[in-house]
C-alpha positions in Angstrom: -34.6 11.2 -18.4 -32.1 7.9 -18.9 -32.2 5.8 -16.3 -28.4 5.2 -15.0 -26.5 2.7 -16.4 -25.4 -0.3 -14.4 -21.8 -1.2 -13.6 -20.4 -3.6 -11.5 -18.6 -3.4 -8.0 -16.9 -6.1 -5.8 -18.5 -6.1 -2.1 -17.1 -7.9 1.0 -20.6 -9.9 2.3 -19.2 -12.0 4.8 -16.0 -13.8 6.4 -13.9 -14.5 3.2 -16.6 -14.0 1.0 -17.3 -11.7 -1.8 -19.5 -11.4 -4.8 -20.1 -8.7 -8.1 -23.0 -6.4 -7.3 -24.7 -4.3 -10.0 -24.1 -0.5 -9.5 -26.2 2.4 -10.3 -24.0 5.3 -12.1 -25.5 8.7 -12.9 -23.5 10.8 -15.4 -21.5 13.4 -14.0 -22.4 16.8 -12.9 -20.3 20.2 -12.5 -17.2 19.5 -11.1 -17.2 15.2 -11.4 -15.8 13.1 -14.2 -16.8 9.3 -15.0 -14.1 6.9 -14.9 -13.7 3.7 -17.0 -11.4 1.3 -15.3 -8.2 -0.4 -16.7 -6.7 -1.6 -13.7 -7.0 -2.0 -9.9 -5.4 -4.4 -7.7 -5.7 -6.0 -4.0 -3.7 -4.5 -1.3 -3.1 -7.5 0.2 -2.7 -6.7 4.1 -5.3 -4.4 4.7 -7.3 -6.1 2.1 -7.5 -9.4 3.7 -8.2 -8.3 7.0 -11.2 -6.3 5.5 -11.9 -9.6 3.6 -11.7 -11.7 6.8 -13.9 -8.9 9.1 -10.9 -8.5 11.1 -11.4 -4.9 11.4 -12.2 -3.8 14.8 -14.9 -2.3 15.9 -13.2 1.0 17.2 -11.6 1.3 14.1 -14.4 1.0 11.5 -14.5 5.3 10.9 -10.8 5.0 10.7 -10.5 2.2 8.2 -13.2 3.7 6.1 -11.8 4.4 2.4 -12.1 7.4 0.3 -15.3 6.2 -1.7 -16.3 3.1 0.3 -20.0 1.9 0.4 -21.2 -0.2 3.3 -20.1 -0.6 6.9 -17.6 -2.7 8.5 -17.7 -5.8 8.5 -20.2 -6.2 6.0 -21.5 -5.8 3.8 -19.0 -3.4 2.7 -17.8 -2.4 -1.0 -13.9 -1.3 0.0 -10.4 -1.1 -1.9 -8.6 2.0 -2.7 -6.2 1.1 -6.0 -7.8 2.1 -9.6 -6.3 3.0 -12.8 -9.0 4.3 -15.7 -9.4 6.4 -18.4 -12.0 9.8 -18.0 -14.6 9.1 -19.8 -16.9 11.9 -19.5 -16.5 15.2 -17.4 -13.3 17.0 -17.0 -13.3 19.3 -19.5 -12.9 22.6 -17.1 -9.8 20.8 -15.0 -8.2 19.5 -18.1 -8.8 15.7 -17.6 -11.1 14.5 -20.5 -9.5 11.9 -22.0 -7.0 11.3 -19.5 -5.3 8.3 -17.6 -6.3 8.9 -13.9 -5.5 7.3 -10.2 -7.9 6.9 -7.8 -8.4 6.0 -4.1 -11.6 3.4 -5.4 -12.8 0.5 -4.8 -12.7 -2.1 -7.6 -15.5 -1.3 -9.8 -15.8 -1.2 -13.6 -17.0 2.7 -13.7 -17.3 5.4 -11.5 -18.2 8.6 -10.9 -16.3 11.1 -8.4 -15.2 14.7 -7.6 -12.4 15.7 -10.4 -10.3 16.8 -7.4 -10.4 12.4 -6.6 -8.3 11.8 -9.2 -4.5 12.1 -10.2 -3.6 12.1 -13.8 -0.8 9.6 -14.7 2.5 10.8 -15.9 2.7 9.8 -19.8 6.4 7.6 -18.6 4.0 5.2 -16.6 2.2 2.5 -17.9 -1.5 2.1 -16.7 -0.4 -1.4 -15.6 2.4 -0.5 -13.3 0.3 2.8 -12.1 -1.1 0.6 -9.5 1.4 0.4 -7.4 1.0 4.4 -7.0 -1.4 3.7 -3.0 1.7 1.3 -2.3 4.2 4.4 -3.3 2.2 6.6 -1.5 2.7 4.6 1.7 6.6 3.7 1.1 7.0 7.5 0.8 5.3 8.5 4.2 6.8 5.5 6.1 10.8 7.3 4.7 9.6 10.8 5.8 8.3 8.9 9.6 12.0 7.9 9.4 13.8 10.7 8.9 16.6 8.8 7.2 20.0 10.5 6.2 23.3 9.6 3.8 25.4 7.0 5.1 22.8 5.4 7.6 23.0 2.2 7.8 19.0 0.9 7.7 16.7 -2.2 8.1 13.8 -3.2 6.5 11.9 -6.2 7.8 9.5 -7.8 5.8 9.3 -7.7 1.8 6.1 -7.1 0.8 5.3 -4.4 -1.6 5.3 -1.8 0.8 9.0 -3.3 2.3 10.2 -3.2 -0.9 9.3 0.2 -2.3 10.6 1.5 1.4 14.3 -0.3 0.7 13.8 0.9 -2.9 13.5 5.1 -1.7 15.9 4.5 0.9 18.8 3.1 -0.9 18.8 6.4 -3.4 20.0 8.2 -1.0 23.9 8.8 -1.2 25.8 6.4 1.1 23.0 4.5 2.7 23.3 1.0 3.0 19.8 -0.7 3.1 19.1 -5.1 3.9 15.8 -6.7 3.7 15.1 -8.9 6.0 12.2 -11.8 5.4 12.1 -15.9 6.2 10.8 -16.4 2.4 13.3 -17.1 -0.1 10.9 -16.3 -3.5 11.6 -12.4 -2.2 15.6 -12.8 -3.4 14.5 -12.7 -6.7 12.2 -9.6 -6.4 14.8 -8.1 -4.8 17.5 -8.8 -7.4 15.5 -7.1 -9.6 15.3 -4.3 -7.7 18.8 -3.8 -6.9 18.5 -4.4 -3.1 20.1 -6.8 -0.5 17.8 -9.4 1.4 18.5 -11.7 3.9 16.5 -14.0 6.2 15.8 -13.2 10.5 18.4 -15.4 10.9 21.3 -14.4 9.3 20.1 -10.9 10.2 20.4 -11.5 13.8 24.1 -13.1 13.3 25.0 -10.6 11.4 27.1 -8.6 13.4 27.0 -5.6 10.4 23.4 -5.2 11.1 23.5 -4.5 14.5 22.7 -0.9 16.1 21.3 0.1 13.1 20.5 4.4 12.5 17.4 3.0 11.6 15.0 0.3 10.9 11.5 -0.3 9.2 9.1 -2.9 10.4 6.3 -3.8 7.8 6.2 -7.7 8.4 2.5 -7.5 9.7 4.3 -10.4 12.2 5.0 -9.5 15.6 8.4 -11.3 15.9 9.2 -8.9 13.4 8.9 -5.8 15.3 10.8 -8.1 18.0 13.6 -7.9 15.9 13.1 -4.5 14.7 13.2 -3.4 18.4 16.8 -6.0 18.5 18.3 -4.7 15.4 18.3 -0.6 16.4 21.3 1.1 17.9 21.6 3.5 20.8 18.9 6.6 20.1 17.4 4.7 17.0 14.2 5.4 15.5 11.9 1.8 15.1 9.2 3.0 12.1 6.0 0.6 12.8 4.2 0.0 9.5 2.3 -3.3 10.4 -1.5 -2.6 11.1 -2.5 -6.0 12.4 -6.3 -5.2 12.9 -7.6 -7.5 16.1 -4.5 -9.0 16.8 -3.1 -8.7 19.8 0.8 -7.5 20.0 3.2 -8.3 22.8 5.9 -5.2 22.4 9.0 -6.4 23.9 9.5 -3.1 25.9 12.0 -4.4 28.3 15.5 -5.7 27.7 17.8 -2.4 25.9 14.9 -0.6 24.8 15.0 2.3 27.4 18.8 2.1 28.1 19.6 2.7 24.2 16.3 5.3 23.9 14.8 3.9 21.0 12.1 5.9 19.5 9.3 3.4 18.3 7.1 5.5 15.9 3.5 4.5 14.0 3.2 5.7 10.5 -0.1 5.6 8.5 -0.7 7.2 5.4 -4.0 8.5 6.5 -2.3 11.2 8.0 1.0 13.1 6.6 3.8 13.5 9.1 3.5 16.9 10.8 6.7 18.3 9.7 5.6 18.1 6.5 1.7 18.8 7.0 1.7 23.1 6.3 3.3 22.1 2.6 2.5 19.1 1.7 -1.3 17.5 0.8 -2.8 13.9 0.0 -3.1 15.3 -3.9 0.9 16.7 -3.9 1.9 13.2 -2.2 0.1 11.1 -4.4 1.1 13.0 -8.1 5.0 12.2 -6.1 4.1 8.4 -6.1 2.7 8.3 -9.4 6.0 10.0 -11.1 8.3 7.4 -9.0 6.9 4.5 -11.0 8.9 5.7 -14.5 11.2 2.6 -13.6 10.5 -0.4 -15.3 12.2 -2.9 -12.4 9.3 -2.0 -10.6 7.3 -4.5 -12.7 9.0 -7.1 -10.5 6.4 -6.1 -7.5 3.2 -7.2 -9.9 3.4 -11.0 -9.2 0.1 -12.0 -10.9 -3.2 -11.0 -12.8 -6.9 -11.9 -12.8 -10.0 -10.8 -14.8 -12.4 -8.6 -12.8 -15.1 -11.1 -13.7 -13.1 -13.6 -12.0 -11.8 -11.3 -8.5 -14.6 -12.8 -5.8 -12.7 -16.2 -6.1 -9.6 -14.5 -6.8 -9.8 -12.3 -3.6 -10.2 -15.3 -1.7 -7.3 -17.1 -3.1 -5.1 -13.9 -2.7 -6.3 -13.4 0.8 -5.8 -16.9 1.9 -3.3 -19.5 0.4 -1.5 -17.7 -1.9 -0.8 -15.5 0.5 2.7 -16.3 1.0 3.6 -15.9 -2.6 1.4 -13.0 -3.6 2.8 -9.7 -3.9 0.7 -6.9 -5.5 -1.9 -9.0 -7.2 -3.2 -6.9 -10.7 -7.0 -7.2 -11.7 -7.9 -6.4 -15.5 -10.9 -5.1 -16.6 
């Protein structure tokens, strides 16, 4: 019998520290496939706060990913953004050979359940596919909102998920959709996208951006939901994005919110929005995502790329002072 062959996988073993960690993988059995990975990349919120053992302790079953190893803090092997090739298995759901998505952490080869992988529409490169986790989460975030033509819509803070939000929202007929962020290397990204940024402060002065139908908060800072809750007209619905792990959150609560009703709503896309549960499943949600990367601009969101070899310093520069600059950050393999 061959003993299984070793791969590598990135763990979390301690407060912004991570190392490569052989990993044992067994060939697949009835119903699994083997994956050689291509691509993955760091989601940088959640990521970092994994990365920084800022995950609390009432929300480690929550925060568990699909094919994590470990337990919060640490060590913990976690991550949920991998593009690869099927290398073996597949035959009987028609994947051998295919380019696949997967919820995985980063690791150079893996074995899971066919049904834990998404084959990749032939229109998307492997390189852009992994923004499909981001896409996945834009796409709940718009159906928390319940947006319609003609709103008028803000989005506060352009990160990758922002942007892909503003990016669904402004298809539809008659919407008109700003960004709002403080950091002026975002107009550029949002040139490219085809979508209108401007900082808090011209935002708040901005008399066109006041009682707004609608408005997205995915800033992971708390004056940004501030202003979310500002920005909202009478009977407005105020979609929470930010997770901010064991941070503390002072909601302003007072002032207009209860004379103009707001509605201030979580989404997480852990969980699909109940109108929309009895049709709709992770698998349907996620093949959606994958097919709304055909558009080249996209690349715009993919601000920088690292070898795999290299992604235990990398993580730590991503997840500390390039920060600010970092948008979806690709690892190659």
């Amino acid at each position: 019998m061959n003993a299984p062959a070793s791969e590598q996988a990135f763990w979390v073993t301690g407060p912004g520290a991570g190392e490569l960690r052989p990993e044992g993988l067994a060939e697949p059995g009835p119903g699994e496939v083997r994956v050689r990975t291509q691509f993955s990349a760091i989601s940088r919120g959640t990521e970092s706060l994994v990365f920084h053992g800022r995950v609390p302790p009432s929300q480690y079953r929550t925060m568990c990913a699909p094919f994590q190893a470990g337990e919060f803090p640490w060590p913990v092997k976690y991550g949920y953004i991998s593009v690869g090739t099927v290398e073996a298995g597949g035959e009987a759901d028609g994947l051998a050979g295919r380019r696949v998505f997967c919820l995985h952490p980063h690791q150079s080869a893996f074995v899971v359940p066919a049904a834990g992988v998404v084959p990749i529409p032939d229109a998307v490169p492997s390189e852009r596919a992994v923004l499909a986790a981001n896409m996945e989460t834009a796409i709940n975030a718009v159906w928390d909102l319940q947006p319609g033509p003609g709103d008028r819509i803000g989005v506060i803070g352009a990160g990758v998920v922002g942007f892909l939000v503003a990016w669904l929202l402004r298809a539809i007929p008659g919407t008109e959709v700003t960004l709002i962020d403080p950091n002026p290397e975002r107009e550029a990204v949002a040139a490219a996208l085809g979508l209108r940024i401007g900082t808090p402060g011209r935002a708040q002065a901005n008399p066109d951006l006041q009682g707004l139908d609608g408005v997205v908060h995915a800033s992971g800072n708390p004056a940004g939901l501030e202003q979310a809750l500002a920005l909202a007209g009478v009977e407005a619905r105020v979609v929470e994005m930010s997770w901010y792990g064991d941070q503390p959150v002072p909601a302003p609560l007072g002032e207009a919110f209860h004379s103009r009703r707001l509605t201030l709503r979580s989404s997480q896309v852990g969980r699909i929005p109940p109108e929309r549960a009895a049709r709709w499943d992770y698998t349907r949600r996620l093949a959606l995502a994958l097919s709304l990367l055909d558009d080249p601009a996209l690349e715009a969101l993919i601000t920088g790329e690292g070898a795999f070899a290299d992604l235990p310093a990398v993580m730590a520069r991503v997840a500390g002072p390039d920060a600010a600059r970092t948008l979806c950050h690709r690892i190659r393999y």
